[in-house]
Each structure stands twice: as C-alpha cells, then as structure tokens.
C-alpha positions in Angstrom: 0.0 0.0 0.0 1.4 3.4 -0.4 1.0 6.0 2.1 -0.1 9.1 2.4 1.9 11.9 2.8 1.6 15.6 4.5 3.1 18.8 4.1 3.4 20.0 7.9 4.5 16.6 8.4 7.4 17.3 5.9 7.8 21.1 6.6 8.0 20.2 10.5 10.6 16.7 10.6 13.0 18.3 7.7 13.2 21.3 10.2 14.1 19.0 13.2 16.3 16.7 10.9 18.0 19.4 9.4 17.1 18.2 6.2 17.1 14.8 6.2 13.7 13.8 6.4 13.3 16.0 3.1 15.5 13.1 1.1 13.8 10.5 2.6 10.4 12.4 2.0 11.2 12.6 -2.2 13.3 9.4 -2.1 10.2 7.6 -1.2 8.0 9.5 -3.2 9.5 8.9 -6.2 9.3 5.3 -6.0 5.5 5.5 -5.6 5.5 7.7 -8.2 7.1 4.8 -10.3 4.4 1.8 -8.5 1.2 4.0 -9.5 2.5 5.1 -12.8 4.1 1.7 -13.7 3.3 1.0 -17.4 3.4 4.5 -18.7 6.8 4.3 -20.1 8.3 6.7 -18.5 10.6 6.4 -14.9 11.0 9.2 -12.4 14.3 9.2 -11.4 15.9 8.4 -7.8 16.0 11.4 -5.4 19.6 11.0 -5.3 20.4 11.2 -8.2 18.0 14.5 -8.4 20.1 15.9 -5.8 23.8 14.8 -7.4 22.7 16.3 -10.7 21.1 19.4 -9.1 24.5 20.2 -7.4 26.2 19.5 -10.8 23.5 21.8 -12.7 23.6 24.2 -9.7 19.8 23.6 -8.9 18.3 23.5 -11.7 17.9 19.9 -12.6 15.6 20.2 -9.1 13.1 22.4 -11.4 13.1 19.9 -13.9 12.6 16.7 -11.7 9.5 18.7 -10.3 8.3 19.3 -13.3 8.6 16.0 -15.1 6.8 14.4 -11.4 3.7 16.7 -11.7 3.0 16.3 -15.5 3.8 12.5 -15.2 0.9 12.7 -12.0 -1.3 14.5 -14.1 -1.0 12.2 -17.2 -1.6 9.0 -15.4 -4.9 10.4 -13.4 -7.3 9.3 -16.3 -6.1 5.5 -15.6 -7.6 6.0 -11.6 -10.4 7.6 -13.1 -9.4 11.4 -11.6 -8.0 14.6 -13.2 -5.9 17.2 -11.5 -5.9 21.1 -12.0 -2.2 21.5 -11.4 0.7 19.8 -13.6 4.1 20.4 -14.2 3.9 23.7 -15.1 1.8 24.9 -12.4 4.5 22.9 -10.0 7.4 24.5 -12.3 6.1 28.3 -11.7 5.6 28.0 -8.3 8.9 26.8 -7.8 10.3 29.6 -9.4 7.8 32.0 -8.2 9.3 30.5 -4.4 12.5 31.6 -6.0 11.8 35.1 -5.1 8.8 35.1 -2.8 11.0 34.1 0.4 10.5 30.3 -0.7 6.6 30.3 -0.1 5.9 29.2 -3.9 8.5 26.4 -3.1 5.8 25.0 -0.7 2.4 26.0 -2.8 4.0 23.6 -5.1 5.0 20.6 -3.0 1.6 20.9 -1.8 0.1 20.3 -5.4 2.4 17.6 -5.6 1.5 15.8 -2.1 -2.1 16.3 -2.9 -2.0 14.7 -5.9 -0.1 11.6 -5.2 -2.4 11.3 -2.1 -5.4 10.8 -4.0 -3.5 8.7 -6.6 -2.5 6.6 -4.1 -6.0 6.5 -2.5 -7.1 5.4 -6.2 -4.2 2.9 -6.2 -4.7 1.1 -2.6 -8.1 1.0 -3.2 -8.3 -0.7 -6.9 -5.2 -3.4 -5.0 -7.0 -3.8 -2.0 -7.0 -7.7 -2.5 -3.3 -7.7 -3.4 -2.2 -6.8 0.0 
C-alpha cells in the first residue's frame, strides 16, 4: 500500500532533521510515483540522483525533476479515473515563483504535488486492496 503523505509533516521533521527527512520524503516519493504510474513508459528518477545532478547543474535539474513528477501525476490520473488542475507547469512556476517570494511558492508547489499523489494513491490502494 502506499502511504499518504503531509506537508506540515514534511515542513516540520525536515526542520528537526536538518534536512534529512526531506531526502527520505522525495526518495520515497519517487518510488511511488514509479508503482502507481508503472506502465506508462516513463521512470522518475531516484532522489539521489536529483540531488547529485542538481548540485552539478547548480539547482536546476531540481526544477526539472518537479516538473517532469507533476506532468507524469497529471498524465496517469485518467487511468484511476481522476484529473488534476495543477501539472508540471503549475509545480514548475511556483517553484520559481518560491525563488523570489521568500521560498513560499516552493511549498504551494509541493503541496500540489503531495495532494495529488495522495489521492492517486488512495485510487491505487483501493483498486489493489485484494493484493495486500
């Protein structure tokens, strides 16, 4: 089953971790991403190496990553019957809009990404309840 996730919950134990619950947050989050959207042909990649390349890109590989996880989330809604408002390029200006708004956009945006993935996951549980 995948769970569901929270943004105070992430907000809150990356503050007391320094950080480190934040790569544990996206590392697992990617590979649900991958279970729900298995079959699409596409593979979001590893949070580590989204932050290696980041580094190497100076951030901006980050951007991309968020990107390509909310339009991948918003492609595969029709197969759990759903649609979302926000895709990568609502995540993508947000992002940048937290660039220079104090890092609040930064937020708005993993919001629309926890959001979705909850209630794809929801979808996802509930159509392999018998699989468990």
């Amino acid at each position: 089953m995948i769970q569901r996730r929270s943004l105070l919950k992430l907000i809150l134990l990356s503050f007391v971790t320094l950080g480190i619950y934040q790569i544990v947050f996206w590392y697992k989050y990617a590979d649900d991403v991958n279970r729900i959207c298995e079959g699409d042909g596409e593979e979001t990649k590893n949070y580590i190496i989204v932050i290696l390349l980041s580094l190497v890109t100076c951030g901006i590989y980050n951007f991309i990553w968020y990107y390509g996880v909310g339009n991948r989330l918003s492609q595969n809604a029709p197969r759990y019957g759903t649609t979302f408002k926000e895709n990568g390029t609502t995540v993508l200006l947000w992002m940048l809009l937290g660039s220079i708004s104090c890092g609040i956009g930064y937020y708005v945006a993993c919001h629309f990404l926890i959001k979705n993935m909850n209630e794809l996951a929801d979808r996802y549980n509930q159509m392999n309840k018998g699989l468990y």
